[in-house]
N, C-alpha and C positions, 0 to 999 in steps of 0.2 A: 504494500500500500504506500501512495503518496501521500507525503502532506507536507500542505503549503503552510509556510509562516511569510505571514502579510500585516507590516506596520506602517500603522497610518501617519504618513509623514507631519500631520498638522495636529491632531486630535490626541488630548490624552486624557488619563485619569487622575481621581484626585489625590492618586498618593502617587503623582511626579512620576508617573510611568508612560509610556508611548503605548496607544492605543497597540495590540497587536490581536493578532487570532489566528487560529489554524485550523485547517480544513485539508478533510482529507474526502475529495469530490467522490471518490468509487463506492465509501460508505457513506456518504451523506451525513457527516458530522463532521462540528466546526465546535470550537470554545473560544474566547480569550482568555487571556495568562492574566491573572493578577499577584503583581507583587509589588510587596508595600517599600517599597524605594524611599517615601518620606521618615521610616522608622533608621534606617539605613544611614541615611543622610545626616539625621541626626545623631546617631551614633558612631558613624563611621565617614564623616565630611567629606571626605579627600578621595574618593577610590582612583584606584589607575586602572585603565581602557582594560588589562588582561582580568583585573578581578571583577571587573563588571560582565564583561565577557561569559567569563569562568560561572559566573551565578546564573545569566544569561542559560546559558547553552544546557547548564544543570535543568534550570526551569521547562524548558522546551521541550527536553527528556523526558522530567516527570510530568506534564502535560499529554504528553502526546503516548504516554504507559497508559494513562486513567484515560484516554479518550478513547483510544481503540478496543472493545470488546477483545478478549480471547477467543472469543465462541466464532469471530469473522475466520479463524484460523482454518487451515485443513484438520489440523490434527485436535484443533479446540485448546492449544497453548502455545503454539510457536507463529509470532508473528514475523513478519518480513515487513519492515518499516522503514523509508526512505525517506530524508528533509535535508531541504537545504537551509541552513544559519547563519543570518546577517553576523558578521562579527568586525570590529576594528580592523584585524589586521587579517586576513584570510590566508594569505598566502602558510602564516608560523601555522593557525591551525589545521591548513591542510597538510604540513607536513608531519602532522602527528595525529591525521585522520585516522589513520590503520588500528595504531594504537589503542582509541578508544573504540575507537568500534567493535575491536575485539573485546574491552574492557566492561561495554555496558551491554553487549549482549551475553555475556559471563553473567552479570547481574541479573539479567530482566531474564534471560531464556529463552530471546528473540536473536532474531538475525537482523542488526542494524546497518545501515549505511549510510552515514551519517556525513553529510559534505559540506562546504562552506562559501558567502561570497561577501564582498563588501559591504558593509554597512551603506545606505544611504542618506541617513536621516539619525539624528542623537535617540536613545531609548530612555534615558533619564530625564526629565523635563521640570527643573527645580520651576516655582512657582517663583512668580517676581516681585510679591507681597513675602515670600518666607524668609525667615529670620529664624535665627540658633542661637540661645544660650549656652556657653559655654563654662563648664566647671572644672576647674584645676583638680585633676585625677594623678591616685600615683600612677607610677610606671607600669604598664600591663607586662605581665611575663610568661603568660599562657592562655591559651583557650581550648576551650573542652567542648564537646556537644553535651546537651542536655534535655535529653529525649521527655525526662518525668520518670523513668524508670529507675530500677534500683542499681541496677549496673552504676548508669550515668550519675544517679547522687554521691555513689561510693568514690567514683573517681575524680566527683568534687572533694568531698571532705579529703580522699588521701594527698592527694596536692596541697590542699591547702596545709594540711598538717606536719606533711614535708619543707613546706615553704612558708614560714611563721608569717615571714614578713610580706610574703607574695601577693599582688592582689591575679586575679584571674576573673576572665570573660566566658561567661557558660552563655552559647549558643541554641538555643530553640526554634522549632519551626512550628509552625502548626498552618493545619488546610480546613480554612471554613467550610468547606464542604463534609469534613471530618469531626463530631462530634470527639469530644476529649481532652485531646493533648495537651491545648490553650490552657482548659481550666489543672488538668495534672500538672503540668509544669508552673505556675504561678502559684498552686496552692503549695507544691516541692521549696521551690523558691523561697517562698514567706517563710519556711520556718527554717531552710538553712539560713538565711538573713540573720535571724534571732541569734546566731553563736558566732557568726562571719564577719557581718555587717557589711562596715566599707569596704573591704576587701573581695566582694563577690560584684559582676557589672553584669549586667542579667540584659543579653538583647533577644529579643523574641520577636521573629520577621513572620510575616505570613504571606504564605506563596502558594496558588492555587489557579483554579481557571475557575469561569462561568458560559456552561455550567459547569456540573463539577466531575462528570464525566461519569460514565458506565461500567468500568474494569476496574474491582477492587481488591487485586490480588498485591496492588504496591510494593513491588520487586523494587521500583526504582529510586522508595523515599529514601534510600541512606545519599544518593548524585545531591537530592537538593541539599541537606544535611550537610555534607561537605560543601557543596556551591557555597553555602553561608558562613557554613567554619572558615573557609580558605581567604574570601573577602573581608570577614574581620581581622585575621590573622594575619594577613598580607598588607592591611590598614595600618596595625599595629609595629610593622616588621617584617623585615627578612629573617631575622631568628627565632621571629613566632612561630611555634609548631603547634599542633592542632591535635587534641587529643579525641579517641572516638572509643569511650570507653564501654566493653562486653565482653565478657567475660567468654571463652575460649571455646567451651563447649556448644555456645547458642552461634559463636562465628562461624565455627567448624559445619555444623548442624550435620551430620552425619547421616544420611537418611538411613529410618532405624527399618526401613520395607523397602523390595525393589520397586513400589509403584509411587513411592516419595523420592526419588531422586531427581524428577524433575520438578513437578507443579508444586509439590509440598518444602522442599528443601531451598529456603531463602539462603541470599548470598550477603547479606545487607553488610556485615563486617567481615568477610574470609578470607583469609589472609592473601591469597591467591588476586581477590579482587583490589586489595589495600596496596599489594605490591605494584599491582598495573597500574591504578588510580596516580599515587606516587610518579611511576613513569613518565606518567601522562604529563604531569603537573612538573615533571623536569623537562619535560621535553617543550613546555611552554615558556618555559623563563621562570617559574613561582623557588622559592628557594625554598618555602614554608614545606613540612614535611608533617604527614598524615599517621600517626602510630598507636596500639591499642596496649594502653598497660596492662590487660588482663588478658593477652593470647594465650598463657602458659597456664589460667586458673577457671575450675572451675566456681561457677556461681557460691557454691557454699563456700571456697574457697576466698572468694570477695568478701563476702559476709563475715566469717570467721577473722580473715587476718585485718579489717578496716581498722583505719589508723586512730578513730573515736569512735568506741562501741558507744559508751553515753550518744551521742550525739544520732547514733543509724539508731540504737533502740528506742530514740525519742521520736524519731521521723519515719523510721523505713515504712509504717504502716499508712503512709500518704503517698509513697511512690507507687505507679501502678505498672505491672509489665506484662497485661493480658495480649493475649493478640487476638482475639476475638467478642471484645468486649462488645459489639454491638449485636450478638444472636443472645437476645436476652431472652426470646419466647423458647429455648430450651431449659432456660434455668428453674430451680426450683426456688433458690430464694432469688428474688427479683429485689432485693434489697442492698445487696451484694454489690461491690466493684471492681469485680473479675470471676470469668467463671469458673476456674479452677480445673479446667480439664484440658485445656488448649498446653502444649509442651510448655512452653515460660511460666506461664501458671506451675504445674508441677514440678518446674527445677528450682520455681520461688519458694514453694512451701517446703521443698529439698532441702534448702539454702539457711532459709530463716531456723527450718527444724532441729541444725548443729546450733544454733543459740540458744536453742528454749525460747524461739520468738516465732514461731505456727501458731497464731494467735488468731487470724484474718478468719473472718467468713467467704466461703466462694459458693458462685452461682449451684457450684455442683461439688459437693465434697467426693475426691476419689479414694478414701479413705473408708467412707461410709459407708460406700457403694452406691454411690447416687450417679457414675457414671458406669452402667452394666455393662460388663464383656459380651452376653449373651445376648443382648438388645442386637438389633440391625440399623438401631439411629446412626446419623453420618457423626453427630456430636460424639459419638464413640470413637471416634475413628483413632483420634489422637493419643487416646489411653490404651486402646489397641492395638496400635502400632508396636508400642512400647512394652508392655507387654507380652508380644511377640519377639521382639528383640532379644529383650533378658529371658526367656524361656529358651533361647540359643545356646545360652551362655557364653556369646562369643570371647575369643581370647583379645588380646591387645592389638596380636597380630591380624589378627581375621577384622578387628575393627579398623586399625590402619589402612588397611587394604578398601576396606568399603570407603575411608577417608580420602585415599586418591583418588577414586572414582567420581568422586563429587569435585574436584577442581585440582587440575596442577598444583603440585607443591614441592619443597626444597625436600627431599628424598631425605637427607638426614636428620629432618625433621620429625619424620613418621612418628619414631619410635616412641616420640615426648607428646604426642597429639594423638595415638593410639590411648597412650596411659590417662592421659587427658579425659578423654570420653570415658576409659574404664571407671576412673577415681568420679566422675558424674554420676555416672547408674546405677554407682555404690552408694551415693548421696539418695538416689532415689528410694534404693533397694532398704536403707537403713529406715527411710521415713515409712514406708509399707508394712515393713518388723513391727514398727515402733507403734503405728497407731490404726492401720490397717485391721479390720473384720478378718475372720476367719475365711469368708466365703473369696474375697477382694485377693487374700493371700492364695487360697487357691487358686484363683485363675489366673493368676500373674506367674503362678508356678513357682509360689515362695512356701 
């Protein structure tokens, strides 16, 4: 499929963006891009053409993931998507077209072609009434993404704990078309503030289209994530690097069945995609460099070794890391703010349970048996998956193996990203022991 991007050289929006839209004539769907450039602006005054670019081209990506159905596909998941993007300087980005294109259809599980031409017309359109306050800030020393999840709180606090004196910028995104993440992450926010303070500069952009598009499998939110990380970061410095913190087991995401290695097996932090990304971002000029402090840990492993326990056990139960928070008409408690049976849910209750901090209510306790093995609901799928997995009892080795499968990797790496996943589904295996029904241990083959 083609699709057109088409910016209106005169007409813009009111948060200082150039009217744009895309359209892709064979399916008969079009959206415009909205991103809040005024929040930006404000926070990051100065950009240079490559970081505008870089957020740019992020945006157009995950635009054009959410517009196009999977279902237009042959196979109902692999799309074949073609655009061309205005950029500043066309020529740098086509010579490192190959590059990403190999790199965000790693991500998405499409086949991209992604080209480039001259910009026409500015895409930032400062208002000529707008005016900036400016506050004397210390010295920024890092920036981190900050999804609302518990990964991403953890790798706020360990920084800062490591760096008494350090202030740091935690990056947010959210898509109005996507209930949550807005209110997750400001409510995260407000109470790491209470121990932080001044030292924490909280930007949260919002980047989306209208409408809000049909395909909500969001392979490609970690592009805008970084689009945002990279342009603060690159605002702030050439020796600003960008932290994207997740814990090792959820980046790896190992598909635990052969029929999840493609649709079900997100690529959002894989090392494999961090290393390309990176490439990418050298091969453009950015010096700023992309790194995850928890590749080598799992989730309980964040949890256990954070650098203020006070501090996670006073908040962790505000951070949310459902991935399926919006099929609430499978839940039983609809009270709930996750449902407890989607994989992050269960590596969260994995995680919190080496604290003595399994405290949370979920939509679906899988402990209780509120998510049956023996049901034929799709809601099942994910605690069966798993289930199926560890009734293998695969070795280190045999998981390793299912680990290359799922993306290139540095070969003498295996052996620490096998044990990696092992040391995970003993985290799960332990919480099952621990609080799991007798019937639940049956079927899990415990």
């Amino acid at each position: 499929m083609i699709i057109d991007v088409n910016v209106n050289p005169e007409e813009s929006t009111r948060n200082e963006f150039a009217r744009v839209t895309l359209n892709c004539g064979s399916a008969r769907l079009s959206s415009s891009i909205d991103i809040d450039i005024s929040t930006l602006l404000d926070k990051c005054p100065e950009p240079t053409d490559l970081a505008f670019d870089f957020l740019f081209v992020s945006a157009v990506i995950y635009c054009i993931d959410k517009l196009i159905p999977r279902s237009m596909s042959i196979d109902n998941w692999t799309r074949q998507l073609a655009v061309e993007i205005p950029v500043t300087d066309s020529d740098l980005w086509s010579r490192n077209a190959e590059k990403l294109n190999s790199t965000i259809s790693f991500l998405t599980g499409d086949i991209w072609n992604i080209s480039f031409r001259n910009s026409e017309c500015g895409l930032i359109r400062p208002k000529s009434t707008r005016y900036r306050l400016f506050s004397e800030e210390p010295p920024l020393e890092a920036v981190s993404l900050f999804s609302g999840g518990l990964d991403s709180l953890i790798g706020a606090i360990d920084w800062l704990e490591s760096n008494p004196e350090g202030t740091i910028k935690l990056v947010g995104h959210y898509d109005p078309g996507v209930a949550g993440p807005k209110s997750d992450q400001n409510r995260l926010i407000a109470e790491l503030k209470e121990y932080y303070r001044s030292r924490i500069n909280f930007v949260q952009v919002r980047v989306g289209q209208t409408p809000s598009g049909g395909e909500a499998t969001f392979r490609s939110r970690s592009i805008i994530f970084i689009g945002l990380g990279i342009y603060v970061a690159s605002s702030a410095g050439e020796n600003i690097n960008m932290f994207m913190p997740e814990n090792g087991n959820i980046a790896l995401n190992v598909p635990l069945t052969p029929s999840r290695r493609g649709a079900c097996s997100t690529r959002t932090a894989h090392p494999f995609f961090l290393k390309n990304i990176n490439q990418v971002l050298q091969g453009l000029g950015f010096q700023n460099r992309i790194t995850n402090p928890f590749e080598f840990k799992t989730k309980g492993e964040c949890v256990e070794q954070c650098l203020n326990q006070p501090v996670l056990r006073n908040i962790a139960g505000t951070s949310v890391s459902c991935a399926k928070r919006g099929h609430k008409r499978t839940w039983i408690n609809r009270s709930a703010r996750q449902c407890g049976r989607c994989m992050p849910c269960i590596y969260r209750r994995a995680a919190l349970h080496k604290i003595g901090l399994d405290t949370e209510h979920y939509g679906r306790d899988i402990c209780r048996g509120d998510v049956d093995l023996d049901s034929n609901k799709k809601y099942v799928d994910d605690f069966r998956a798993y289930a199926s997995f560890i009734s293998k009892n695969p070795s280190r080795d045999e998981i390793s193996s299912l680990i290359l499968a799922n993306g290139n990797l540095d070969v003498s790496l295996l052996p620490a990203y096998g044990d990696l996943v092992f040391r995970a589904l003993e985290e799960i295996r332990v919480l099952l022991r621990d609080k799991a029904t007798r019937r639940v241990l049956h079927q899990v083959g415990l």
